[in-house]
DSSP file (Angstrom, degrees, kcal/mol; ACC not computed):
  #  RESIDUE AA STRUCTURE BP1 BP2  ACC     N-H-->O    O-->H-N    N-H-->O    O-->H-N    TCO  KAPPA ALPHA  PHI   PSI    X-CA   Y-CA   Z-CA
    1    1 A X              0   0    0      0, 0.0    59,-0.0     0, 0.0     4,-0.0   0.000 360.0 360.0 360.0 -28.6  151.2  162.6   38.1
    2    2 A X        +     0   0    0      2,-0.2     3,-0.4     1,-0.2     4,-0.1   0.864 360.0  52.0 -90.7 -47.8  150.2  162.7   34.6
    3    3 A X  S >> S+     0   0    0      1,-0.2     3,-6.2     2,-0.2     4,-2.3   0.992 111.1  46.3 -57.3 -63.2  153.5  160.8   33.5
    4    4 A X  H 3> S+     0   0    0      1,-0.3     4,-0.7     2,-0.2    -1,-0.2   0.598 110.2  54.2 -57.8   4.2  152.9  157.7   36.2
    5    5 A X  H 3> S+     0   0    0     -3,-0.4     4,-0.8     2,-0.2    -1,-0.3   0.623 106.6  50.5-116.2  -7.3  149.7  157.5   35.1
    6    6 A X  H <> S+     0   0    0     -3,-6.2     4,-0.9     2,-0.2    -2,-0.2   0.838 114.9  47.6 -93.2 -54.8  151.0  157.2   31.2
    7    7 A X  H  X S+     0   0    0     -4,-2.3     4,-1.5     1,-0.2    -2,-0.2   0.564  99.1  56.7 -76.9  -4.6  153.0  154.7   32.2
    8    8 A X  H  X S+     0   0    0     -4,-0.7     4,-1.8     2,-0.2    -1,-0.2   0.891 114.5  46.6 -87.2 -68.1  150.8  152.3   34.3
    9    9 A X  H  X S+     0   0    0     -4,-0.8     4,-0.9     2,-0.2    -2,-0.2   0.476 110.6  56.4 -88.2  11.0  148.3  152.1   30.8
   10   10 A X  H >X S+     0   0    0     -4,-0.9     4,-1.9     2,-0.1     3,-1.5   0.861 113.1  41.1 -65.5 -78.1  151.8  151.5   28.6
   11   11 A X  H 3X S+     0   0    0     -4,-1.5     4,-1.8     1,-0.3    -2,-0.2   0.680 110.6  55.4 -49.1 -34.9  152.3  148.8   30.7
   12   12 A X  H >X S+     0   0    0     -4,-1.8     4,-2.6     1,-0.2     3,-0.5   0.981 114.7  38.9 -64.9 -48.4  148.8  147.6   30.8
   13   13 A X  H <X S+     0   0    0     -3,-1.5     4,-2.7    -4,-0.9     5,-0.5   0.937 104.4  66.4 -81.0 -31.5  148.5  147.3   27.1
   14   14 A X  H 3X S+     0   0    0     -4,-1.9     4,-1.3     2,-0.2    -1,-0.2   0.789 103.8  42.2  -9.5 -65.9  151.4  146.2   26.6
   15   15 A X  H <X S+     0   0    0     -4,-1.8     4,-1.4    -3,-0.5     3,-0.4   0.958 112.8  48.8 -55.8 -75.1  150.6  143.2   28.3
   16   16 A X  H >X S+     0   0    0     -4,-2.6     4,-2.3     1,-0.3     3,-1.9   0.934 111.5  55.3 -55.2 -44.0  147.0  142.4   26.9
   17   17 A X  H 3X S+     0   0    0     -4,-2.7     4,-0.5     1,-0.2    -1,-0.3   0.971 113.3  44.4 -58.5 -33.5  149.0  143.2   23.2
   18   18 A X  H 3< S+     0   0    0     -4,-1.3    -1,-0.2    -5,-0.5    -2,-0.2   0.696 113.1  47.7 -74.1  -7.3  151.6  140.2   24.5
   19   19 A X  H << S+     0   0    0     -3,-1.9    -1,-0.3    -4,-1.4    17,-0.2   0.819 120.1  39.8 -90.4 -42.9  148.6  137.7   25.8
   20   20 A X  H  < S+     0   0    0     -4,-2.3     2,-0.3    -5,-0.3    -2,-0.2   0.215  85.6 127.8-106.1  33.9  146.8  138.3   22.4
   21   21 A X     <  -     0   0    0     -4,-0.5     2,-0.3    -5,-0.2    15,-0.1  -0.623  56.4-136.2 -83.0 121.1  150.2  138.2   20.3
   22   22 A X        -     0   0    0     -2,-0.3    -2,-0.1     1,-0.1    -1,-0.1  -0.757  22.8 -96.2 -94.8 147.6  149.6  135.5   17.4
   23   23 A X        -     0   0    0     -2,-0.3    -1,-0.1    10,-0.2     9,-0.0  -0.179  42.2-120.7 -74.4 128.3  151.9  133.0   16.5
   24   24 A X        -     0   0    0      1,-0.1     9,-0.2     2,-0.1     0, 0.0  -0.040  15.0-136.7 -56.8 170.4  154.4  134.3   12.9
   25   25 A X  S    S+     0   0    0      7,-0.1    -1,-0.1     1,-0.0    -2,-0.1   0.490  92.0  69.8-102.6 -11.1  154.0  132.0   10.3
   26   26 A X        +     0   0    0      2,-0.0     3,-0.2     3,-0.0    -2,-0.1   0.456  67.3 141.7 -81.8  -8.4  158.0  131.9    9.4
   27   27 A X    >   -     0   0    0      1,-0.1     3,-0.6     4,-0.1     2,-0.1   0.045  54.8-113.9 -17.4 123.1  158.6  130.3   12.3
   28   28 A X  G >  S+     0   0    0      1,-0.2     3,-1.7     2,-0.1    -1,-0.1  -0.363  94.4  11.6 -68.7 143.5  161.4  127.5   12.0
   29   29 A X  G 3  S-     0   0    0      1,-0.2    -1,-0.2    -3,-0.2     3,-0.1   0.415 116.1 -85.1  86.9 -20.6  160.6  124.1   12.4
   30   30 A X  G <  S+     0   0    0     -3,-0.6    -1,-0.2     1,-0.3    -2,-0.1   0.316  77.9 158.1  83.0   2.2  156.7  124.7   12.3
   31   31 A X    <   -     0   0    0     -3,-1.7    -1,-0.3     1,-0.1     2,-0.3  -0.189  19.5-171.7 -63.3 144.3  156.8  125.5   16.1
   32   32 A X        -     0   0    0     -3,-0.1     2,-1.0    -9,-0.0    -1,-0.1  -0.960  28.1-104.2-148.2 156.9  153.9  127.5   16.9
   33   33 A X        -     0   0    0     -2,-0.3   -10,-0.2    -9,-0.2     3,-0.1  -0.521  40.2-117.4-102.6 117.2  152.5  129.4   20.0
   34   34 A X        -     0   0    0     -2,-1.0   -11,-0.0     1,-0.1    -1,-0.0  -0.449  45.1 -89.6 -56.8 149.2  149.6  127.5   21.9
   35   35 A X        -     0   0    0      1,-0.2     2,-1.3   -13,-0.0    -1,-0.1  -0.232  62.1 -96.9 -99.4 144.0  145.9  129.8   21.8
   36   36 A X        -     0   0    0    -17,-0.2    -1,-0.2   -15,-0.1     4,-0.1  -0.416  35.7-128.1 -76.4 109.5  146.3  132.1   25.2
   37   37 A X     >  -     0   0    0     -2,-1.3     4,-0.8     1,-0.2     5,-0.2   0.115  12.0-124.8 -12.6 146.7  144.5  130.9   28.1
   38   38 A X  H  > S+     0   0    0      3,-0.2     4,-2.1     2,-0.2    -1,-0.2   0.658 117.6  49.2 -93.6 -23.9  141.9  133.3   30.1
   39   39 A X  H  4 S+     0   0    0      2,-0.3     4,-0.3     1,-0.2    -1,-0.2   0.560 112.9  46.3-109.9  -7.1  144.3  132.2   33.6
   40   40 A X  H  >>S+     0   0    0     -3,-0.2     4,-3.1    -4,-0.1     5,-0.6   0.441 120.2  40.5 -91.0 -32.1  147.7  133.1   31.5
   41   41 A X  H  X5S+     0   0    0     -4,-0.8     4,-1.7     1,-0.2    -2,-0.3   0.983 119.7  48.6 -60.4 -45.4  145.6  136.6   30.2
   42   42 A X  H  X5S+     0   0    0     -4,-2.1     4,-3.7     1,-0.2    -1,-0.2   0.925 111.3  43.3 -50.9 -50.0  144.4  136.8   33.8
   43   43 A X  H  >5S+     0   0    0     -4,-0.3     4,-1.4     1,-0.3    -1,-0.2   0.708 115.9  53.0 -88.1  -3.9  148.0  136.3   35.8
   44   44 A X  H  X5S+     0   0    0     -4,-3.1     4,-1.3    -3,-0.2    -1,-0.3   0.840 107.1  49.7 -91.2 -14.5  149.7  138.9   33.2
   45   45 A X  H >X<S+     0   0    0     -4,-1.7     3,-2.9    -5,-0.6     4,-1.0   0.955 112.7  47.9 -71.8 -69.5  147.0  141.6   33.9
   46   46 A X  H 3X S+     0   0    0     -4,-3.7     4,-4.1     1,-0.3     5,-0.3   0.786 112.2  45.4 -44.0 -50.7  147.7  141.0   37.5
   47   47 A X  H 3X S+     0   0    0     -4,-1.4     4,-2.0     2,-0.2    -1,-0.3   0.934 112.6  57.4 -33.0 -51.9  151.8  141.2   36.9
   48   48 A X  H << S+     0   0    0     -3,-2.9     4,-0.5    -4,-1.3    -2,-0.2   0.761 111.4  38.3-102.1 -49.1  150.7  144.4   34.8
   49   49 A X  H  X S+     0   0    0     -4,-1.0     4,-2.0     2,-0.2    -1,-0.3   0.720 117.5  57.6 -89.0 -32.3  148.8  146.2   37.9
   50   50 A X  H  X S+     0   0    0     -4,-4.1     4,-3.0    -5,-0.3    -2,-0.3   0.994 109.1  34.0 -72.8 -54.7  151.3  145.1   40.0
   51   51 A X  H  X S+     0   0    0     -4,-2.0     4,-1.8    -5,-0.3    -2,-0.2   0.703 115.3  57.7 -46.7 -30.9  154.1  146.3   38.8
   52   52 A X  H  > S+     0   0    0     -4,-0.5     4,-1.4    -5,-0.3    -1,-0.2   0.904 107.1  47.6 -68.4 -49.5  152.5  149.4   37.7
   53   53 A X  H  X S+     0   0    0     -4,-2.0     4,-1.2     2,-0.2    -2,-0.3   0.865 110.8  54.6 -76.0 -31.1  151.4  150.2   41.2
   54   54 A X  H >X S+     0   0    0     -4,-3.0     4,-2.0     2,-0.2     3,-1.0   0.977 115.0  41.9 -17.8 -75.7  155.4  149.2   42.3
   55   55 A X  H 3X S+     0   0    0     -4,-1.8     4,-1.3     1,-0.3    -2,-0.2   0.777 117.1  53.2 -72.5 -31.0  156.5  152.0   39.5
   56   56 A X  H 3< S+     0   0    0     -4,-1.4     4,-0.4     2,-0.2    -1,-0.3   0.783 103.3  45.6 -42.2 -50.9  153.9  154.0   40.8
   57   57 A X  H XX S+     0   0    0     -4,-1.2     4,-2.7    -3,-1.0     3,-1.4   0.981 114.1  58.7 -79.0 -54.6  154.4  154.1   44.5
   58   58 A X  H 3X S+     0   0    0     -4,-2.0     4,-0.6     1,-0.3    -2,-0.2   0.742 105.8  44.4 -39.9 -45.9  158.2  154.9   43.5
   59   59 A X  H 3< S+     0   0    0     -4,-1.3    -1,-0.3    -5,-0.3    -2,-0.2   0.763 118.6  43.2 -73.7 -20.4  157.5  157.8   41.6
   60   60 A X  H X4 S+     0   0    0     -3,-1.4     3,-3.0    -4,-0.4    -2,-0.2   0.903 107.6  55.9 -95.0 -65.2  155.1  159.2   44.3
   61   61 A X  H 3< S+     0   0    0     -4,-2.7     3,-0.4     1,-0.3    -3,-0.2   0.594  95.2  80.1 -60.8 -13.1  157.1  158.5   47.4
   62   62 A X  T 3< S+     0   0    0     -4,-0.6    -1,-0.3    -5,-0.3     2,-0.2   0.631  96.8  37.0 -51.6 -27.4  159.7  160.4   45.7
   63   63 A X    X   -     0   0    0     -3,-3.0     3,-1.8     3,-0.1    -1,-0.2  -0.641  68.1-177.9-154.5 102.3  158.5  163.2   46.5
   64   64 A X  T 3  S+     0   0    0     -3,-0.4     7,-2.1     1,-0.3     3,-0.1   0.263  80.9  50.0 -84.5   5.0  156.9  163.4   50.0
   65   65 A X  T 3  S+     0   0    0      1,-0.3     2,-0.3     5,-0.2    -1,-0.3   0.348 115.1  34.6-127.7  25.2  155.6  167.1   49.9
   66   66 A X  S <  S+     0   0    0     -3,-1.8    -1,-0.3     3,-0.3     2,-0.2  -0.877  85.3  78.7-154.6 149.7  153.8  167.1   46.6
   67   67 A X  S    S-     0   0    0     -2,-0.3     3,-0.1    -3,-0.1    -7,-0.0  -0.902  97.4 -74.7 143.9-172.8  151.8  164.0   45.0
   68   68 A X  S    S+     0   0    0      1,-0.2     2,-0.4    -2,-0.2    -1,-0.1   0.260 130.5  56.6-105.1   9.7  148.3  162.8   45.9
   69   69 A X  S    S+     0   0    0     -3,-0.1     2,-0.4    -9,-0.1    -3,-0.3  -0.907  83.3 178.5-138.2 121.6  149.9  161.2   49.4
   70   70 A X        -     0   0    0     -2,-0.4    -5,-0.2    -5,-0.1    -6,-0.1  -0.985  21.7-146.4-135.3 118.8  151.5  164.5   51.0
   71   71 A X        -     0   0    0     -7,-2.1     2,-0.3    -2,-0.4     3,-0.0  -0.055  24.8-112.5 -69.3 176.3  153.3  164.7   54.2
   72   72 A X        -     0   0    0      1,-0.1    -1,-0.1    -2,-0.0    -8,-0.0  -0.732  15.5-155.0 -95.5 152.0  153.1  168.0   56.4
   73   73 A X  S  > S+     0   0    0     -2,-0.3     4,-1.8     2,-0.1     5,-0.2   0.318  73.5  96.2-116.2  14.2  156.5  169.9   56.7
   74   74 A X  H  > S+     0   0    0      2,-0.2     4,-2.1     1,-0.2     5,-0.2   0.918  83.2  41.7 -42.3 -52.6  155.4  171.3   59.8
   75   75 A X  H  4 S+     0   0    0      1,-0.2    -1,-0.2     2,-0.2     4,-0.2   0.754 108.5  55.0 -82.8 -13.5  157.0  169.0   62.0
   76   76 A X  H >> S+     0   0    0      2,-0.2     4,-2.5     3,-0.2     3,-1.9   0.942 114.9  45.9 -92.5 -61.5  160.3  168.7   60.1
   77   77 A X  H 3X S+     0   0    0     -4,-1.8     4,-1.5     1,-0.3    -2,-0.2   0.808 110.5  53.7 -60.9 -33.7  160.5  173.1   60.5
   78   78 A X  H 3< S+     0   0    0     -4,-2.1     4,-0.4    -5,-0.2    -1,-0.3   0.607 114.0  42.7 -85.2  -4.8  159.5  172.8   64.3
   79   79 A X  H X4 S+     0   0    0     -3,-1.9     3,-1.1    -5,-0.2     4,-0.4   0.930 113.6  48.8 -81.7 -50.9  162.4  170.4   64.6
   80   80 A X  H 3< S+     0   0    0     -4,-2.5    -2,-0.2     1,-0.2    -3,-0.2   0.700  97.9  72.7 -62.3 -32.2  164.9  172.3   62.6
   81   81 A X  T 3< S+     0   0    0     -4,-1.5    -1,-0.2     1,-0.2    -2,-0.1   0.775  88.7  54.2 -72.2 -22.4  164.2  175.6   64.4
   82   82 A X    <         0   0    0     -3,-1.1    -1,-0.2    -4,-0.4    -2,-0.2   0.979 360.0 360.0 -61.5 -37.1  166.0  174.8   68.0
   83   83 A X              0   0    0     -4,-0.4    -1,-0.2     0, 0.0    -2,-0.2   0.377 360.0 360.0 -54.5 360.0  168.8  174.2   65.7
């Protein structure tokens, strides 16, 4: 739990460091990176939560009898016992 939960706010800063990432000055050519918009910073937080809750659900749904969404194994032991 502790781990997905490390990796969901990597990913988050990640992202805000890559929205507020300023443009090198050694750049060839003089090409330079335009100042970030609030609606590019907007649609990478959203990427950032999606994809986090993606890596999230993957890591959780891995393992369906311990996590904070936990199946019963009752019914899987009352199947297995005519067998």
């Amino acid at each position: 739990m502790i781990g997905s939960i490390q990796i969901i706010a990597a990913i988050g800063l990640s992202v805000v460091n890559l929205a507020r990432a300023q443009p090198q000055p050694s750049m060839a050519r003089g090409d330079q990176l335009a100042d970030p918009e609030p609606i590019v910073i907007g649609a990478l937080v959203v990427f950032a939560l999606s994809a986090a809750a993606a890596i999230f659900l993957v890591l959780e749904l891995g393992q369906p009898f311990s996590g904070i969404m936990q199946i019963s194994s009752v019914p899987l032991r009352s199947a297995l016992a005519p067998l």
